[in-house]
C-alpha angles and dihedrals in degrees: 000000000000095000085048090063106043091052078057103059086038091058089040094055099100095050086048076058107048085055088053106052089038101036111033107017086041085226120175108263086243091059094032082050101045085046093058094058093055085057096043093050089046092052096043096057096045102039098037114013104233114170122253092240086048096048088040089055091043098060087040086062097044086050089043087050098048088047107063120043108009101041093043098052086038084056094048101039082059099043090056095054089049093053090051095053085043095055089039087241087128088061092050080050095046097049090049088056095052108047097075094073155000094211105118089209084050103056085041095063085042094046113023095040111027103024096040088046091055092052092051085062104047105032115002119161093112099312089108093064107023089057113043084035083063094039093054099043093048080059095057105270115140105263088232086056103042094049089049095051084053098047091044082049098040094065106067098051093049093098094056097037132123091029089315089302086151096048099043089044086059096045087047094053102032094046089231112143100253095225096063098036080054098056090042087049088045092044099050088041096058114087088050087047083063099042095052098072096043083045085054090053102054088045097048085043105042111250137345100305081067072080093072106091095359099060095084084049098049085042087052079049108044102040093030074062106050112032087058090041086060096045085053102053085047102057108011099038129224097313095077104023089105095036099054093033093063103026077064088050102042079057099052107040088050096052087050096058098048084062083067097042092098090062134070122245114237103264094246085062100046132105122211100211103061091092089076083080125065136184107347092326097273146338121328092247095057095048082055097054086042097067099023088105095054085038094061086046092056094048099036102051089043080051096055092041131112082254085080115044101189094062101032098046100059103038091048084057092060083091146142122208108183128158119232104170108092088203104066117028094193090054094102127179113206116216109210103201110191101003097063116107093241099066089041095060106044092050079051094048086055107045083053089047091051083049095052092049107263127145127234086244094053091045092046089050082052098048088050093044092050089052089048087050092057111032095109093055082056090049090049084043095056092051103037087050095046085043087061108043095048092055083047098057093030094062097250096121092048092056099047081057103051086053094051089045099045094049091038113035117181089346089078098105086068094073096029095098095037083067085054088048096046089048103062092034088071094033098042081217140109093205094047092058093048087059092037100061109000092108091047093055088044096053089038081059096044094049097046103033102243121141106292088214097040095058104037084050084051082066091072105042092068092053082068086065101043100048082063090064104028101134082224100055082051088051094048086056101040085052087052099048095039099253101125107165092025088089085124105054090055093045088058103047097050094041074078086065102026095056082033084066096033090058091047092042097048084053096040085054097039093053092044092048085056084045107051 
């Protein structure tokens, strides 16, 4: 038992790591992440004595990985919202948003949840915070609050953010078909997904009695949110869960409040600025070209779906399969070349770009500042990614598992989606946890004969959790609202919310670990 655990610690020594340098030396996620993979490679040869050219080829196919596809759809899904600040399209967006209502629980659940939700799943990295926190505060919500309602509504969503970069990453690394991972994900995450918005509600109002008049309206948005959410997972896949989830209930909960629109929200709930709106926030037109860039993205990706065959079929078989880890000649990685979220929606980005009036100049000055803008998450990418795949091949994982298995036992589900949590908490990434310990949910489930899906999808329930509380996503809000340096006074108001979500999600997946 003592050589278990110290093989454990061993093998846990780059996310150790990974604390240490976030947490505690306040490094940037590109350094803390680079760092990881020394010590992973470190690790990895002493402990385990993994060959220079295995663990070489190990880390080239985690960079290889990371590249394509999940660097180039991060790159796209921010280069579309950038092109749509640069055109002004977001204002047109925004003022739209914010001409239903002047009830301050009403346009929070418009442009904290379900905008913010749709931006998650185009876009993510931050964007889903940073944008409706701003928006809020510029109608008259306290910055504290309105951060806070973001980040509560920013946590759900994560798994299925950036185009479903964390959920096919995980298919991808875990082997599990993405479909059904999807639905499982969708499923667990569901009754959170409808506690958020009323959650929202009693925050923005001040307590439980905010309810009275806004529940209907937090019930429209949750389930308008989930149910959807789940269709989508069953028959689109991961890409557009979010997407469709929260364009559904963008719809809903703004019919429904223009059904409301007629009456006048009690004082203590109004919001002085929203005068600055009329009508729908500008001509129909407008509102049209607005949103053309998010609308291709929604066709073009359905089209290219598995729901139609004669599309799907021949692009996804414009393909490479090539091996790269010296170790293991039948572990194979599969390029999708034109059929891969990422090259759909930058050719979409521009297309909405070229609509709106920009120039392919202007487009082409975008697409290279958003590179430049990102190019320290690729760098984070590129070693997270190479991190993972090295203690994968190594043996690390396995051995983080067998530790877990051996002290837990069939208990174990009750700590699955606190990894999830833990991970995000340090990465300040979805997709980073999924690499991080999706194998080491998938060998816990086969050891102990759990579910194999339930309890990889339970991975990314708690980084739900733990995006509520990721010290970047804080700092992203806090840069928005004008907080810079209150980073811990946020951080203690949402952990309430955050362990309240860790502690209902470890007994919803351990019961239904006893139950499938």
């Amino acid at each position: 038992m003592l050589e278990l655990f110290g093989m454990f610690v061993l093998a846990l020594a780059p996310i150790i790591w990974l604390v240490i340098a976030l947490c505690g030396l306040h490094m940037e996620a590109y350094v803390a992440s680079l760092g990881a993979l020394i010590v992973a490679a470190a690790c990895a040869m002493l402990g385990w004595g993994m060959t220079p050219i295995n663990m070489a080829t190990a880390a080239l196919e985690g960079f290889a990985m990371a590249i394509w596809p999940i660097v180039i759809v991060i790159i796209a899904a921010v280069f579309t919202y950038n092109v749509t600040v640069h055109t002004s399209g977001m204002e047109t967006i925004k003022a739209m948003l914010c001409s239903v209502s002047d009830d301050r629980r009403i346009l929070t659940l418009l442009i904290a949840w379900c905008f913010g939700g749709f931006l998650e799943g185009m876009a993510g990295f931050g964007t889903a915070v940073a944008i409706p926190a701003s928006m809020l505060m510029a109608l008259g919500v306290s910055p504290v609050t309105a951060i806070l309602a973001c980040l509560i509504a920013n946590g759900v969503p994560t798994m299925f953010g950036s185009i479903g970069i964390p959920t096919t990453t995980l298919a991808s690394i875990t082997g599990i078909d993405a479909f059904q991972l999807a639905f499982t994900q969708a499923v667990q995450v569901l009754p959170f997904v409808i506690a958020c918005p009323i959650l929202m509600v009693m925050l923005v109002g001040g307590g439980p009695r905010a309810l009275r008049g806004a529940l209907p309206a937090a019930l429209v948005a949750g389930l308008s949110f989930g149910l959807p959410m789940i269709a989508a997972a069953q028959f689109v896949g991961p890409t557009l869960a979010d997407v469709v989830a929260a364009t559904c209930s963008l719809v809903a909960t703004f019919l429904f409040a223009l059904t409301l629109r007629g009456g006048e929200a009690p004082d203590e709930y109004q919001l002085t600025n929203v005068h600055h709106y009329e009508g729908f926030g500008g001509p129909a037109l407008q509102i049209l070209l607005a949103w053309s860039p998010f609308i291709l993205i929604l066709v073009a990706l359905l089209l290219t779906s598995q729901l139609v065959p004669a599309i799907y079929e021949p692009l996804s078989s414009i393909a490479t399969t090539v091996n790269i880890y010296a170790g293991d000649p039948t572990a194979t990685l599969t390029f999708t070349w034109i059929d891969t979220p990422g090259v759909i929606i930058i050719v979409c980005g521009i297309v909405g770009g070229l609509i709106q009036g920009c120039s392919v100049r202007e487009l082409l000055q975008v697409l290279l500042d958003t590179c430049r803008q990102m190019g320290k998450t690729i760098l984070t990418m590129l070693g997270v990614l190479a991190c993972a795949k090295i203690m994968g091949y190594s043996g690390m994982i396995a051995s983080i598992a067998a530790f877990f298995v051996g002290t837990l036992g069939g208990f174990y589900p009750l700590v699955a989606p606190l990894l999830g949590a833990l991970g995000t908490f340090v990465t300040g990434s979805g997709t980073s946890s999924e690499v991080l310990f999706g194998n080491v949910q998938l060998s816990a489930a086969q050891s102990i004969g759990v579910d194999p899906t339930w309890l990889v999808a339970s991975n990314s329930l708690g980084v739900s959790a733990g995006k509520m509380l990721s010290p970047q996503n804080i700092a992203i809000g806090c840069a928005a609202c004008g907080l810079v340096g209150k980073d811990g006074e946020i951080l203690g108001k949402i952990a309430k919310y955050a362990f309240g979500f860790a502690i209902a999600m470890a007994i919803l997946v351990y019961v239904g670990s006893l139950v499938l």
